[in-house]
C-alpha positions in Angstrom: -6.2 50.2 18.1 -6.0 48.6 14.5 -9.0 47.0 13.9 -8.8 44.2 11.2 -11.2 43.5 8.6 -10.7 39.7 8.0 -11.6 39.1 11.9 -14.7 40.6 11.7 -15.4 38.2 8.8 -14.3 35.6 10.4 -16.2 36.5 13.4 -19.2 37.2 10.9 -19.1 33.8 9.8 -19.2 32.2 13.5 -22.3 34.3 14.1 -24.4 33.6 11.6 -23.7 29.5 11.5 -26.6 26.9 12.9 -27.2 26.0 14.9 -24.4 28.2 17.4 -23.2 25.1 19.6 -22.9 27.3 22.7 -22.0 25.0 25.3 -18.8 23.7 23.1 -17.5 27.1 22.5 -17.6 27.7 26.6 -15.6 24.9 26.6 -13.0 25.8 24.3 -12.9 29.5 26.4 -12.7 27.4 29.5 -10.3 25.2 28.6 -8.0 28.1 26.6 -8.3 31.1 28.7 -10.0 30.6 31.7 -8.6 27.0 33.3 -5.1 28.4 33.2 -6.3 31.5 35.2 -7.7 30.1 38.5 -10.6 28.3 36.4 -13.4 30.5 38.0 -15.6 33.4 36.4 -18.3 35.4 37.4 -21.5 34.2 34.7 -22.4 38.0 34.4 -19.0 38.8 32.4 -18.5 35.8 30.6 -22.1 36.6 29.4 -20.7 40.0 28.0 -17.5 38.3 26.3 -19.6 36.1 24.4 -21.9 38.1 23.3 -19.9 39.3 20.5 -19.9 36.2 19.3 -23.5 35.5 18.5 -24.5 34.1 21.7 -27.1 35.8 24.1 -27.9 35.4 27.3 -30.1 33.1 27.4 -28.1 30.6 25.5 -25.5 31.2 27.4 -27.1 30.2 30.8 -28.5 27.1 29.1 -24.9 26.3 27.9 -23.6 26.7 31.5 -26.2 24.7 33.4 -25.7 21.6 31.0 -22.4 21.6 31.6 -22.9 21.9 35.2 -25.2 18.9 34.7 -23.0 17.0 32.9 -20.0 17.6 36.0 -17.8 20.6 34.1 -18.3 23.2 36.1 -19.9 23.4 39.5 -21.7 27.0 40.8 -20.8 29.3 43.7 -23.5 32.0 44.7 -22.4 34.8 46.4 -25.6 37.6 46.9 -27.0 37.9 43.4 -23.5 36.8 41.6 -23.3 33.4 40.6 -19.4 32.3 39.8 -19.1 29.0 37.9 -15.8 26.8 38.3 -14.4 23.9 37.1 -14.6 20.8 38.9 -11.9 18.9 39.9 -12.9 15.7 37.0 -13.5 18.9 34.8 -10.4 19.8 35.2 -8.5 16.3 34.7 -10.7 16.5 31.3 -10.0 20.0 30.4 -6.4 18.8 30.7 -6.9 15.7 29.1 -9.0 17.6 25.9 -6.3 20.6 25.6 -3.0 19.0 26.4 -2.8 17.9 22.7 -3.6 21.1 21.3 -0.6 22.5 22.7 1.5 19.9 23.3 4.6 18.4 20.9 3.9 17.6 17.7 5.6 14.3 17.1 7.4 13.2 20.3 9.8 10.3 19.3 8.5 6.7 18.7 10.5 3.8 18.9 7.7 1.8 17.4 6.0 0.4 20.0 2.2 -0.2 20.5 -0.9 -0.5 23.3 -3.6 -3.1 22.7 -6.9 -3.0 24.0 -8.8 -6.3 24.1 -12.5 -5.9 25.0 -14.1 -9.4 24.0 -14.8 -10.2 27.8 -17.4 -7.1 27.9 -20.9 -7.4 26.8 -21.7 -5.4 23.5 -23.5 -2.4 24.9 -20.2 -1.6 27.3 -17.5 -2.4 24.5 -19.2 0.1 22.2 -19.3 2.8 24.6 -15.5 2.0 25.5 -15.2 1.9 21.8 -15.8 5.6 21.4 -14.5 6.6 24.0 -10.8 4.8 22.9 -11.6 6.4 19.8 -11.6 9.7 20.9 -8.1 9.1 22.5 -7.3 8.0 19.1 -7.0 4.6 19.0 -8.0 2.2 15.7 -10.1 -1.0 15.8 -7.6 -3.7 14.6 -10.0 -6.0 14.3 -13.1 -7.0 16.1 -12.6 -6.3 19.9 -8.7 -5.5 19.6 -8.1 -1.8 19.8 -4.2 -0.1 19.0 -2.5 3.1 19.3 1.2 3.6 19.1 2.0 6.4 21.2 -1.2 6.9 23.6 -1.3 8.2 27.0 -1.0 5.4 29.7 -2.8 7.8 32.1 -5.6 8.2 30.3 -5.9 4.4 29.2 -5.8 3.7 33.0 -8.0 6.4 33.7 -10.9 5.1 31.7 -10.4 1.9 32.8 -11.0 2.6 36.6 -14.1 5.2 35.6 -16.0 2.7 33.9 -14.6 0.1 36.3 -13.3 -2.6 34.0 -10.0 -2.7 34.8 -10.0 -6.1 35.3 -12.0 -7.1 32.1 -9.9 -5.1 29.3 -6.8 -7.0 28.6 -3.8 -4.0 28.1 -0.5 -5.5 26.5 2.2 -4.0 24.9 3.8 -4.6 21.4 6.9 -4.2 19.7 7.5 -3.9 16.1 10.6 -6.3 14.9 10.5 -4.6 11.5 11.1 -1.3 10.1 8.8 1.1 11.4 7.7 2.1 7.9 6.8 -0.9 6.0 3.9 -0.7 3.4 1.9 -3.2 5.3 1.8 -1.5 8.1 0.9 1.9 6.3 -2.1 0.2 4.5 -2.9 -1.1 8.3 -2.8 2.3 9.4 -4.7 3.8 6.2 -7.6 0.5 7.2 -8.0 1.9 10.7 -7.3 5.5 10.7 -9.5 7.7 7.8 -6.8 10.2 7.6 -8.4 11.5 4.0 -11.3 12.7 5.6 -9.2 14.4 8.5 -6.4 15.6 5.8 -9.3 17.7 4.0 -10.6 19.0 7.4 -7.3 20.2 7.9 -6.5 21.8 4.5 -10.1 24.0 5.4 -8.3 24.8 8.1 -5.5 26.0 6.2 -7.1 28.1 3.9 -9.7 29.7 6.2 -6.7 31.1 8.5 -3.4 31.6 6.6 -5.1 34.9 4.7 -5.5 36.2 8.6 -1.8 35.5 9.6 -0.8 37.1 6.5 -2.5 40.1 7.6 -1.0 40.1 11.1 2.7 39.8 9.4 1.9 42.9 8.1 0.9 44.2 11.0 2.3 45.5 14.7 0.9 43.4 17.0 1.1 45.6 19.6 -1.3 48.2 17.5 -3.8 45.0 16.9 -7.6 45.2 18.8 -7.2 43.4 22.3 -11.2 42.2 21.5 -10.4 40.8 18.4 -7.3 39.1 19.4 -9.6 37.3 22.1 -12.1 37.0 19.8 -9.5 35.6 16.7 -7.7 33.4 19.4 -10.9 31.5 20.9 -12.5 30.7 16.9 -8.6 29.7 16.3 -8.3 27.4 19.3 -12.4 26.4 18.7 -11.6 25.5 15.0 -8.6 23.6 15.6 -9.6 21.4 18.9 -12.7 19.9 16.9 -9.9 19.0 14.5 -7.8 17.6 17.5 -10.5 15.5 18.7 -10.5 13.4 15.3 -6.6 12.9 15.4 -5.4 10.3 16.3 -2.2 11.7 16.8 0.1 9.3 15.1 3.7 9.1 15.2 5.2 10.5 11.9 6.6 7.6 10.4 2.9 6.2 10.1 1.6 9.3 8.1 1.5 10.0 4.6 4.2 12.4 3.0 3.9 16.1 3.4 0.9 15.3 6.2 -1.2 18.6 6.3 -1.7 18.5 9.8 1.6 19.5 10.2 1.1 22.7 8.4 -1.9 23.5 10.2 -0.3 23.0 13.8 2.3 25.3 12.7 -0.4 28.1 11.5 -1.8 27.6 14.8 1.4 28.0 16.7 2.2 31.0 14.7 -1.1 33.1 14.6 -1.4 31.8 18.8 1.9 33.6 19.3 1.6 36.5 17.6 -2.3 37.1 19.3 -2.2 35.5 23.2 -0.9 38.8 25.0 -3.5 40.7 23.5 -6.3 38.3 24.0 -4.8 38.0 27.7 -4.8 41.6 28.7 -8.7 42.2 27.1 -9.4 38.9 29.6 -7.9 40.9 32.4 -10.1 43.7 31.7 -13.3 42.3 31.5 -13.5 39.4 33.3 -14.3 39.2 37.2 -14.0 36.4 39.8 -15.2 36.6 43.2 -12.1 37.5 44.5 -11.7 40.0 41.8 -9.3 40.3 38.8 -8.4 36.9 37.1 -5.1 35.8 38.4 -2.0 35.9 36.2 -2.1 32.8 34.1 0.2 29.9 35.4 3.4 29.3 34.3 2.6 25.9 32.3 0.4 28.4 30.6 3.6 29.8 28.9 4.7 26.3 27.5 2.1 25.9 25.1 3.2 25.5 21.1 6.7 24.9 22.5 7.0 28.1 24.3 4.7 31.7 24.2 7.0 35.0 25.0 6.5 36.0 28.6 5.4 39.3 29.8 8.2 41.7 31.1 
């Protein structure tokens, strides 16, 4: 098997950052390789396929027992083998978080918008609402109105009913009756949104791993290192959903010209594609459940980035 030089580094880097944020990377291998195949792993050989990675195992069971705590994952012992699965609101979140990874890029927008108004909560519950509205990237209007033109109604509704105000946020709907485009509303957008601190996040991105895909257009990918493939796909999908969390998804008439998170989606796409069989057949190999192998991945795993070559 080729083994390639700018993984390693790239791996190299990973390892020797600080502090390692162990239980964030489990998530990401969770939510990219694991969730689509049964969701369930035996600790003992996830603890070997992250060890390459910088993390030992003693971090590792750390990392796993907050997230237990914190209602990710939930533990079944069977003799000495302990097998840690997602639970079912780890799941709907693992969905929630990863769905825009590999989801469409700019579904249509016929320029409507969802408004959040929070002034009937007391201060302390409208700033933790705040964040979390934030996260599914909505913008503070102004002081208690929250917007987002093309958000998820599920997860608005969701949030609502798990910190039980449903009946305190007001959720309307707007309609733009101008063009979709005007400069006031892109100065509106450029008020609410920093999208210069995201659009230099992304260019990192960019140049960190376009060197590697032009490496692996020179190469057979059959020939490539199933280990590194794993290893290249999970810092790929790591790097890129802590860039996800920040973006707030806009449609593409409210972003600047030539937006670079465009570019870097595609680079993902396209070093994704050329990597996942590999990645999936060393997962196959090393990984154990308590009923065995890891099941084949679903078939909605094959529909990420717009479609991923099935196996013959």
């Amino acid at each position: 098997m080729n083994k390639l030089k700018c993984i390693d580094e790239l791996i190299e880097e990973f390892q020797n950052q600080r502090p390692i944020r162990g239980g964030s990377l489990i998530i990401t291998i969770y939510g990219d390789a694991i969730a689509p195949r049964g969701g369930s792993v035996w600790l003992g050989s996830l603890i070997r396929l992250l060890e390459p990675l910088g993390l030992n195992q003693r971090l590792v069971r750390t990392s796993i027992f907050r997230l237990t705590k914190e209602g990710w994952l939930t533990s079944n012992q069977i003799g000495r083998r302990s097998y840690y699965s997602l639970t079912d609101s780890g799941r709907r979140r693992f969905e929630s978080a990863f769905k825009r990874i590999y989801a469409e890029l700019y579904p249509e927008w016929h320029g409507k918008w969802d408004l959040l108004i929070t002034t009937q909560l007391d201060n302390e519950l409208r700033k933790v609402l705040k964040k979390e509205f934030e996260w599914q990237g909505f913008g503070n209007i102004a002081p208690g109105v929250m917007a987002h033109p093309m958000s998820d109604l599920v997860e608005i509704n969701n949030t609502l009913r798990e910190y039980c105000v449903t009946h305190e946020v007001i959720h309307m709907k707007s309609e733009l009756l101008d063009s979709h485009s005007s400069a006031s509303l892109k100065q509106l957008v450029h008020e609410c949104w920093n999208l210069e601190q995201l659009s230099k996040d992304y260019q990192a991105f960019l140049d960190r791993f376009r060197p590697i895909l032009r490496v692996l257009d020179s190469c057979n990918s059959t020939d490539l290192d199933p280990e590194q493939c794993f290893m290249l796909r999970t810092l790929l999908i790591q790097h890129y959903r802590r860039l996800q969390l920040r973006d707030p998804r806009l449609p593409e008439k409210l972003l600047p010209t030539d937006w670079v998170g465009t570019s870097a989606r595609v680079l993902c796409r396209n070093i994704y594609r050329k990597i996942f069989l590999q990645a999936e057949a060393f997962l196959s190999e090393t990984q154990e459940t308590a009923d065995g192998m890891l099941p084949e991945p679903a078939p909605h795993f094959y529909k990420r980035f717009g479609g991923l070559s099935t196996p013959v």
